[in-house]
N, CA, C and O atoms as a GROMACS GRO file, in nm:
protein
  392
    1UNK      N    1   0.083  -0.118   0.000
    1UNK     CA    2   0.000   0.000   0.000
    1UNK      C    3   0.088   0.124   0.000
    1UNK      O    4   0.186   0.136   0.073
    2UNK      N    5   0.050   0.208  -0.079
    2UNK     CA    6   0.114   0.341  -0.096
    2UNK      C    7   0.103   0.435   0.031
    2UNK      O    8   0.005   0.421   0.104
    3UNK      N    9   0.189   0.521   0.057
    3UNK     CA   10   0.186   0.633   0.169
    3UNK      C   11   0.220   0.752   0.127
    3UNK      O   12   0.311   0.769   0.046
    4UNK      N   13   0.147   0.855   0.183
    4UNK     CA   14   0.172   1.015   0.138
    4UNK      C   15   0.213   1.003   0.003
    4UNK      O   16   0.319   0.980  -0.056
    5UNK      N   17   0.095   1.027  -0.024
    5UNK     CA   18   0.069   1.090  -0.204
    5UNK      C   19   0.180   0.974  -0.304
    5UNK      O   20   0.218   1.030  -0.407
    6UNK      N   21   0.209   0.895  -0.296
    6UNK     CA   22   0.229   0.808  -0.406
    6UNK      C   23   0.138   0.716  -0.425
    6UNK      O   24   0.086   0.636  -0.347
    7UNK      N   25   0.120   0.743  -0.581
    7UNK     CA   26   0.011   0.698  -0.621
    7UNK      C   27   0.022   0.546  -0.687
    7UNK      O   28   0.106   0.516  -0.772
    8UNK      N   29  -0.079   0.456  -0.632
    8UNK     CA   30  -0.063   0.355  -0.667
    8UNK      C   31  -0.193   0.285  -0.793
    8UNK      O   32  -0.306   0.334  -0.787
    9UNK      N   33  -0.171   0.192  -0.879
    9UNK     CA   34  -0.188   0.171  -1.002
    9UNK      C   35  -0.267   0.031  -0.931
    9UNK      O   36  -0.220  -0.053  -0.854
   10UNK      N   37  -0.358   0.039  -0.968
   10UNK     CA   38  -0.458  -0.094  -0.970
   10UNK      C   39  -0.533  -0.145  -1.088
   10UNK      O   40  -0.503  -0.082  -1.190
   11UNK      N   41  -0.620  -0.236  -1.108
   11UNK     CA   42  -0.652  -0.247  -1.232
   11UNK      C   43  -0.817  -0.201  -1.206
   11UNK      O   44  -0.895  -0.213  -1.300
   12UNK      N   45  -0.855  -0.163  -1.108
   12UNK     CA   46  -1.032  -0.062  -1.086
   12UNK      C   47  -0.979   0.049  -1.110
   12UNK      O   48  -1.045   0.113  -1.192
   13UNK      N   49  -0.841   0.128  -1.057
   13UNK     CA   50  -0.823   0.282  -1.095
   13UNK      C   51  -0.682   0.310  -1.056
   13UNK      O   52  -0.593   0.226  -1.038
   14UNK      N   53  -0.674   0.440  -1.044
   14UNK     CA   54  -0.553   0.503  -0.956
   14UNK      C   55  -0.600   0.547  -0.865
   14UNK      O   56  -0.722   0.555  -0.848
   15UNK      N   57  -0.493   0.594  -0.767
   15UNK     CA   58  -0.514   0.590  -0.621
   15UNK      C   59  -0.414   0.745  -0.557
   15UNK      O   60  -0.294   0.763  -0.578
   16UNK      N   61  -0.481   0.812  -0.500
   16UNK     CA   62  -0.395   0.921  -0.418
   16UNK      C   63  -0.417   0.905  -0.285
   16UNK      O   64  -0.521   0.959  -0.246
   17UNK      N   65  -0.342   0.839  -0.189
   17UNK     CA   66  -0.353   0.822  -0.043
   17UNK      C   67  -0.284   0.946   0.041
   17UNK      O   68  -0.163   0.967   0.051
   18UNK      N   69  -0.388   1.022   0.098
   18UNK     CA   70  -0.333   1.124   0.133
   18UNK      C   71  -0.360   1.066   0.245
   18UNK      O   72  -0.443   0.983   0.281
   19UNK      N   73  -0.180   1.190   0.346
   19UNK     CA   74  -0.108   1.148   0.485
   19UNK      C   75  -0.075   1.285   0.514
   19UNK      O   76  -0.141   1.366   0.449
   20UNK      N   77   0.019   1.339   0.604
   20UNK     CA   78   0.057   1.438   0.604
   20UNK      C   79   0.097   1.552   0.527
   20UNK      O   80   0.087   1.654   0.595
   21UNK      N   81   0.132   1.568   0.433
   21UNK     CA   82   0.233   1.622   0.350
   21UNK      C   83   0.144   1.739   0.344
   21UNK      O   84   0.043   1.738   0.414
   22UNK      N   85   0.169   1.833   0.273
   22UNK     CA   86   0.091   1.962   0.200
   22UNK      C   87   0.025   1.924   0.095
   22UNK      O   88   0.058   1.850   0.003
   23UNK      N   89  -0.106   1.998   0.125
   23UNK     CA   90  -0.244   1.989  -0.004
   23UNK      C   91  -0.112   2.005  -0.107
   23UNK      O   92  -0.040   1.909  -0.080
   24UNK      N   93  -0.070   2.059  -0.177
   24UNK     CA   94  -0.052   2.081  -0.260
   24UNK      C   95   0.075   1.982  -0.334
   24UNK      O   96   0.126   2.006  -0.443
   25UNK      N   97   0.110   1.863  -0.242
   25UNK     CA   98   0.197   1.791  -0.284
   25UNK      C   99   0.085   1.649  -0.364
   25UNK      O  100   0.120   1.576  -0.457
   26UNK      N  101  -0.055   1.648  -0.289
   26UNK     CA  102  -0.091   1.556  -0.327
   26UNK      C  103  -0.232   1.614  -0.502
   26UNK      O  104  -0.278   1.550  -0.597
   27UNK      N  105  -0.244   1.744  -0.459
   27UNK     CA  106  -0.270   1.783  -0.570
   27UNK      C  107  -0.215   1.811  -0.692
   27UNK      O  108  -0.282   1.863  -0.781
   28UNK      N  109  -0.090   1.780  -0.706
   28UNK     CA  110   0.017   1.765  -0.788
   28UNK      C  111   0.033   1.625  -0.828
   28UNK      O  112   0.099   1.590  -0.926
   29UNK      N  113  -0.036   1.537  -0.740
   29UNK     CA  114  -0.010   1.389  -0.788
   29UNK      C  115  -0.125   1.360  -0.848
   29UNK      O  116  -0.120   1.305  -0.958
   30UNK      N  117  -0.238   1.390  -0.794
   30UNK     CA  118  -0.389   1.358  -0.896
   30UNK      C  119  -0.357   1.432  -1.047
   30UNK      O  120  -0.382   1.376  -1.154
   31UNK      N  121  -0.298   1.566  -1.037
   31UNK     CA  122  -0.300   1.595  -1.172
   31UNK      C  123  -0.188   1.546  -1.306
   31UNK      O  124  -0.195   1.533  -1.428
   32UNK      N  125  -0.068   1.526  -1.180
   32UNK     CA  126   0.011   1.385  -1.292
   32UNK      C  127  -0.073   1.273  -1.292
   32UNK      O  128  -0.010   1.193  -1.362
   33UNK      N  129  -0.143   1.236  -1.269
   33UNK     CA  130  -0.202   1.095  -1.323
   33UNK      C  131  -0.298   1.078  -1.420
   33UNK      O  132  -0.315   0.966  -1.469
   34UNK      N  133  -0.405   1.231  -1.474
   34UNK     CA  134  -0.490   1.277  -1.483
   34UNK      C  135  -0.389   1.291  -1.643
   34UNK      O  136  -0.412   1.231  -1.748
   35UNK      N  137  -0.280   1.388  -1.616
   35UNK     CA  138  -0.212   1.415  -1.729
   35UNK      C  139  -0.142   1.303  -1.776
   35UNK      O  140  -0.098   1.323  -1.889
   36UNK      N  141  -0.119   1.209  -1.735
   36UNK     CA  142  -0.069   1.075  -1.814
   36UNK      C  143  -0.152   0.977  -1.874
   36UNK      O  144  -0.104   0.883  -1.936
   37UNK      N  145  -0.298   0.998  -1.856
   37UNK     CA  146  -0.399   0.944  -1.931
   37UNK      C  147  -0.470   0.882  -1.828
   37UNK      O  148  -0.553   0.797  -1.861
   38UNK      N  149  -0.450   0.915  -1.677
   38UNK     CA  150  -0.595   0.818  -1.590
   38UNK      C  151  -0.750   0.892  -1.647
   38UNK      O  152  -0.767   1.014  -1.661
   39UNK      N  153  -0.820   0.820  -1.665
   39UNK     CA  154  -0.971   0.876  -1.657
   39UNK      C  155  -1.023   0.911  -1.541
   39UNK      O  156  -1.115   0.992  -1.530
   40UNK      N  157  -0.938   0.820  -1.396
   40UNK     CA  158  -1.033   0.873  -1.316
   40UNK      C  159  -0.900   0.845  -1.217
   40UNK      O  160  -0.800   0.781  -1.252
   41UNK      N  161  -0.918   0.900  -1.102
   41UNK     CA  162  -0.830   0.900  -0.985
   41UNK      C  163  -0.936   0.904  -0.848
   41UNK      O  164  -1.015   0.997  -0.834
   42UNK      N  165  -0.930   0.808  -0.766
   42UNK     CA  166  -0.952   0.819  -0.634
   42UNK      C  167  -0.860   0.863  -0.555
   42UNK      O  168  -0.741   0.832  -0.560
   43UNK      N  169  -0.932   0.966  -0.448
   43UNK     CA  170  -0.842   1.102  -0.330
   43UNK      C  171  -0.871   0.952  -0.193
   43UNK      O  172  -0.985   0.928  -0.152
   44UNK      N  173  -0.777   0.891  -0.157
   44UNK     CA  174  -0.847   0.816   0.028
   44UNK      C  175  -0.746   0.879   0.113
   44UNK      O  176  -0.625   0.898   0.106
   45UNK      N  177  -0.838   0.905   0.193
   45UNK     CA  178  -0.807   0.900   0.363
   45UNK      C  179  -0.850   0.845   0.472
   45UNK      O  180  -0.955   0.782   0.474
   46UNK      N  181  -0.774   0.862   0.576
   46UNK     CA  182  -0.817   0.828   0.662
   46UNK      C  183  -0.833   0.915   0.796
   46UNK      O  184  -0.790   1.031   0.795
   47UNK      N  185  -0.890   0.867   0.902
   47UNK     CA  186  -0.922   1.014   1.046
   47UNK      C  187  -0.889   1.125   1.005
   47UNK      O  188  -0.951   1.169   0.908
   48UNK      N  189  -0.817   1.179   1.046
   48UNK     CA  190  -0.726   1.355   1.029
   48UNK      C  191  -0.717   1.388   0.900
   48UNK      O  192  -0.745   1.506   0.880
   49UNK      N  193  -0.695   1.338   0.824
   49UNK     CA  194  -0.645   1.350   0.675
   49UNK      C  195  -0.797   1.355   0.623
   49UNK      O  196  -0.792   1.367   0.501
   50UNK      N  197  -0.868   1.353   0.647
   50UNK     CA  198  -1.020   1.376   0.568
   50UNK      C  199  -1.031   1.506   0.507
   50UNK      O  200  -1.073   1.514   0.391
   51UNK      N  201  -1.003   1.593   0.561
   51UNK     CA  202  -1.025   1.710   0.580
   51UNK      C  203  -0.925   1.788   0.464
   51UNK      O  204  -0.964   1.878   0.390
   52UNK      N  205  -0.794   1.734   0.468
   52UNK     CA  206  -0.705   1.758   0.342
   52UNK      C  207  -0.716   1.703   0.236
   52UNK      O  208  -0.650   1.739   0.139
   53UNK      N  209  -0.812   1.592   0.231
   53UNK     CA  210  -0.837   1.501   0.099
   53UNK      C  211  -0.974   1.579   0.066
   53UNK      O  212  -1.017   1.539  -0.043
   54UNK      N  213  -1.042   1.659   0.113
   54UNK     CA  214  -1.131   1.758   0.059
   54UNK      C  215  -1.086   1.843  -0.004
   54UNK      O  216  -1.134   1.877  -0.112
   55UNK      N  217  -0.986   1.896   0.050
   55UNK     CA  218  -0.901   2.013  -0.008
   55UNK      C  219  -0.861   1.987  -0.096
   55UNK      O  220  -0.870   2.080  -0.175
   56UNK      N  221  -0.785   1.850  -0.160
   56UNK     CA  222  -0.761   1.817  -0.266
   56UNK      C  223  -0.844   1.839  -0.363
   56UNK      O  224  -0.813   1.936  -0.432
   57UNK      N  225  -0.955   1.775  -0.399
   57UNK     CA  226  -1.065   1.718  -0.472
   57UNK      C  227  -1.090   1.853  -0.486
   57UNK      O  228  -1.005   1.891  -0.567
   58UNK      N  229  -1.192   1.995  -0.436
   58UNK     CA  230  -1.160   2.064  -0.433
   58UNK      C  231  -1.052   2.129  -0.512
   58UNK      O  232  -1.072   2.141  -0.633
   59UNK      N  233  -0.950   2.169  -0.466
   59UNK     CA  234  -0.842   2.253  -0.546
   59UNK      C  235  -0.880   2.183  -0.694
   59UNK      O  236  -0.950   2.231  -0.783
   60UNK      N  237  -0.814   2.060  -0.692
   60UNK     CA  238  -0.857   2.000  -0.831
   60UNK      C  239  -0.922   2.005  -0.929
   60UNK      O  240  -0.888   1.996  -1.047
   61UNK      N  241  -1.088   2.031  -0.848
   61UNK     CA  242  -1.231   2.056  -0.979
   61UNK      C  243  -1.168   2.233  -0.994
   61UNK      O  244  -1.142   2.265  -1.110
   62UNK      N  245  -1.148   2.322  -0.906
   62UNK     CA  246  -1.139   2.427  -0.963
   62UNK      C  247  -1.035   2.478  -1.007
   62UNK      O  248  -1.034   2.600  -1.022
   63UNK      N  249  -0.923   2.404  -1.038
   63UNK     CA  250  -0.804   2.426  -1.124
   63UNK      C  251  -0.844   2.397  -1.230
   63UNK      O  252  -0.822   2.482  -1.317
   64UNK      N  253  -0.904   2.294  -1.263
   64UNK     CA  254  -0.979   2.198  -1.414
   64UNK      C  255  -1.123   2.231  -1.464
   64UNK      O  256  -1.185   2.264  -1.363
   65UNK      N  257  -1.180   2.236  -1.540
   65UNK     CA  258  -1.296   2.248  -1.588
   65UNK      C  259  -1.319   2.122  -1.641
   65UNK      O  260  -1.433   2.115  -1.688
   66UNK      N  261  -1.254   2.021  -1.649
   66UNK     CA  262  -1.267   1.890  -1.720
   66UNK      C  263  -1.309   1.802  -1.617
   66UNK      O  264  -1.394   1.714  -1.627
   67UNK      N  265  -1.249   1.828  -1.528
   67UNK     CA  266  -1.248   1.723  -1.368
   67UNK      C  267  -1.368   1.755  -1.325
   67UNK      O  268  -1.406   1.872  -1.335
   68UNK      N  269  -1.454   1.652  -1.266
   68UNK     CA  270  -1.560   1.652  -1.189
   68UNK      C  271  -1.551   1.518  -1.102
   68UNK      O  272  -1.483   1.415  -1.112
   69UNK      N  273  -1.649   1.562  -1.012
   69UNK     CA  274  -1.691   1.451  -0.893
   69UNK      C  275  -1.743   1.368  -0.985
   69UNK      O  276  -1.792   1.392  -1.095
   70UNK      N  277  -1.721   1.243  -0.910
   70UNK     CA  278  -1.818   1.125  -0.961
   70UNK      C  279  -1.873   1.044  -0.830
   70UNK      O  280  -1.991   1.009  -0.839
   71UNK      N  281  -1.814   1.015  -0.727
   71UNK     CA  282  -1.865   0.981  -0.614
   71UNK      C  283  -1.785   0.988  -0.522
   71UNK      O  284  -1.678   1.043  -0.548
   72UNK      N  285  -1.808   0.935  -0.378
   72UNK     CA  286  -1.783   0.963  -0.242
   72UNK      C  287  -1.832   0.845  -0.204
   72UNK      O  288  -1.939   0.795  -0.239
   73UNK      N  289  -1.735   0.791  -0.116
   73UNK     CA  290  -1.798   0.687  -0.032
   73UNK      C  291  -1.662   0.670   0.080
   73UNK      O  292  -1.540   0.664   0.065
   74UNK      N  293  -1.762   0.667   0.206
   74UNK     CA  294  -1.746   0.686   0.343
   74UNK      C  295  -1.739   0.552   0.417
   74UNK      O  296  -1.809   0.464   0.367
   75UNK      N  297  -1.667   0.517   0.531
   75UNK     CA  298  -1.622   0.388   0.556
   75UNK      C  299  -1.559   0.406   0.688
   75UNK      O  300  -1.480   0.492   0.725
   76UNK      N  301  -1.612   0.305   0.753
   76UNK     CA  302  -1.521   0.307   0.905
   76UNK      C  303  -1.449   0.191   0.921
   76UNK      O  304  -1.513   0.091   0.955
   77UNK      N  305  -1.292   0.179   0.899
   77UNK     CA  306  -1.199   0.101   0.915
   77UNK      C  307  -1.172   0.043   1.072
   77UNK      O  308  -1.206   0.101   1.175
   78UNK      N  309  -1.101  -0.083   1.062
   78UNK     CA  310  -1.076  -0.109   1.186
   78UNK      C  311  -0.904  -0.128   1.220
   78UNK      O  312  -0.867  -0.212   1.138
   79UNK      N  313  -0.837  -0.105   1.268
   79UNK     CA  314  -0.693  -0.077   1.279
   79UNK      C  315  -0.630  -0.104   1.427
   79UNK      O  316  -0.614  -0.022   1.517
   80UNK      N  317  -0.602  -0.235   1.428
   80UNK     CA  318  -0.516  -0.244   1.564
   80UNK      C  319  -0.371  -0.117   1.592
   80UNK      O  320  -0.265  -0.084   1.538
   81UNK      N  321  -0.474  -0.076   1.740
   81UNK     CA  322  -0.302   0.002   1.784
   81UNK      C  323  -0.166  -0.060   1.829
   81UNK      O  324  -0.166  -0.174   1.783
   82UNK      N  325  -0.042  -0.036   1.902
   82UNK     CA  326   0.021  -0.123   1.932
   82UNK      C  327   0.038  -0.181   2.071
   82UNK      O  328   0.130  -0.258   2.099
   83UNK      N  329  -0.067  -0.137   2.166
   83UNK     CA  330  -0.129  -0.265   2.255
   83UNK      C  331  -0.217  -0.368   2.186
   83UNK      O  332  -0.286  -0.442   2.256
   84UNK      N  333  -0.218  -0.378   2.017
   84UNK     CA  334  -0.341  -0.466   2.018
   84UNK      C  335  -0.486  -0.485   2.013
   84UNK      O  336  -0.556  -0.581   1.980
   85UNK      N  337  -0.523  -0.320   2.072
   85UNK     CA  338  -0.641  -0.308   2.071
   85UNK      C  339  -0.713  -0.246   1.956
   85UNK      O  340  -0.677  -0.143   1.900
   86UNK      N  341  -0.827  -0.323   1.924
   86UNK     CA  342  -0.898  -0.264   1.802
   86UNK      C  343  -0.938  -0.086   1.820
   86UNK      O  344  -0.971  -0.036   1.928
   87UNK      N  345  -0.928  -0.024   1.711
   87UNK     CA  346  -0.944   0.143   1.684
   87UNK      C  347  -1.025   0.177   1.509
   87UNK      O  348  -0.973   0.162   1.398
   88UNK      N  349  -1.158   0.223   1.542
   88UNK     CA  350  -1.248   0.250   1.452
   88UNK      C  351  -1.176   0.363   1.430
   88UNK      O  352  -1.114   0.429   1.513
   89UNK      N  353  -1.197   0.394   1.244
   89UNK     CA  354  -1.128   0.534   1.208
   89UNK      C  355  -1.193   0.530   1.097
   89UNK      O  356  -1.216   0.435   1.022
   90UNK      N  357  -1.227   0.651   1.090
   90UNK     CA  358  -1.313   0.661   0.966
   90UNK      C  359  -1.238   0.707   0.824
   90UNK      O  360  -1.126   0.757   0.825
   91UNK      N  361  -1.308   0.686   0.714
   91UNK     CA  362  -1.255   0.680   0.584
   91UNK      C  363  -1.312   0.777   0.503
   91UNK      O  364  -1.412   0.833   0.548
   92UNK      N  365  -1.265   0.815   0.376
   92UNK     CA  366  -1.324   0.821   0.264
   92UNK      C  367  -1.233   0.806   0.171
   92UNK      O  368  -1.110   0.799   0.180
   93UNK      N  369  -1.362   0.799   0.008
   93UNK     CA  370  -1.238   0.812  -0.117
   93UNK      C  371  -1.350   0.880  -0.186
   93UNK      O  372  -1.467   0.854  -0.214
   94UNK      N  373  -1.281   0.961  -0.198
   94UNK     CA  374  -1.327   1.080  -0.322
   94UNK      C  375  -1.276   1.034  -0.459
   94UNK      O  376  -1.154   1.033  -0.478
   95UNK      N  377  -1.380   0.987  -0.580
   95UNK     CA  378  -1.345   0.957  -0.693
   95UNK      C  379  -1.413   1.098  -0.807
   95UNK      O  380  -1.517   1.157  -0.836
   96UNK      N  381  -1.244   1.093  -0.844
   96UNK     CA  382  -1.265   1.241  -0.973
   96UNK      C  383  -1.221   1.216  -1.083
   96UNK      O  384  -1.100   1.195  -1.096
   97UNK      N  385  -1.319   1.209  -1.207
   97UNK     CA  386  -1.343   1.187  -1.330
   97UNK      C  387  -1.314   1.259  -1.441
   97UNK      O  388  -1.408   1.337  -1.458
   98UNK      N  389  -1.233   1.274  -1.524
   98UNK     CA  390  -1.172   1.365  -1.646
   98UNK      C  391  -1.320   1.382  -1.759
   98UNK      O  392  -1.310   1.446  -1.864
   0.00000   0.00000   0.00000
């Protein structure tokens, strides 16, 4: 699995996993992928990072006139900490369409 904005290649789509870094490192990666011929790119995050993977998607449609939303879907992951104990964290992936 990819971390902070490297984007990983699947055969359903591409992928921008946003982590810390600056909006603007991972909005630089949706639009190289966009410019190398993806049709579509999914923005995921996870807890904290929600909020910058908006910002992405966002910046994105209004840098582009070509780019639009296509869907959203929301998800609560489960993630052992390192006592072991299970930790609900919530998700999304913003999918944006050329």
């Amino acid at each position: 699995m990819a971390k902070d904005g490297k984007e990983q290649s699947k055969n359903e789509g591409n992928f921008v996993f946003v982590g810390k870094k600056g909006v603007m490192a991972y909005v630089l990666a949706v639009i190289t992928q966009m410019s190398e011929g993806a049709k579509e790119v999914t923005v995921k995050a996870r807890g904290k990072s929600i909020s910058r993977a908006v910002d992405v998607a966002e910046i994105v449609r209004n840098k582009s006139q070509e780019i639009k939303l296509s869907g959203i879907e929301i998800s609560t992951e489960e993630v052992e900490t390192e006592d072991g104990k299970p930790l609900k964290i919530s998700a999304i992936a913003i999918k944006l369409k050329k």
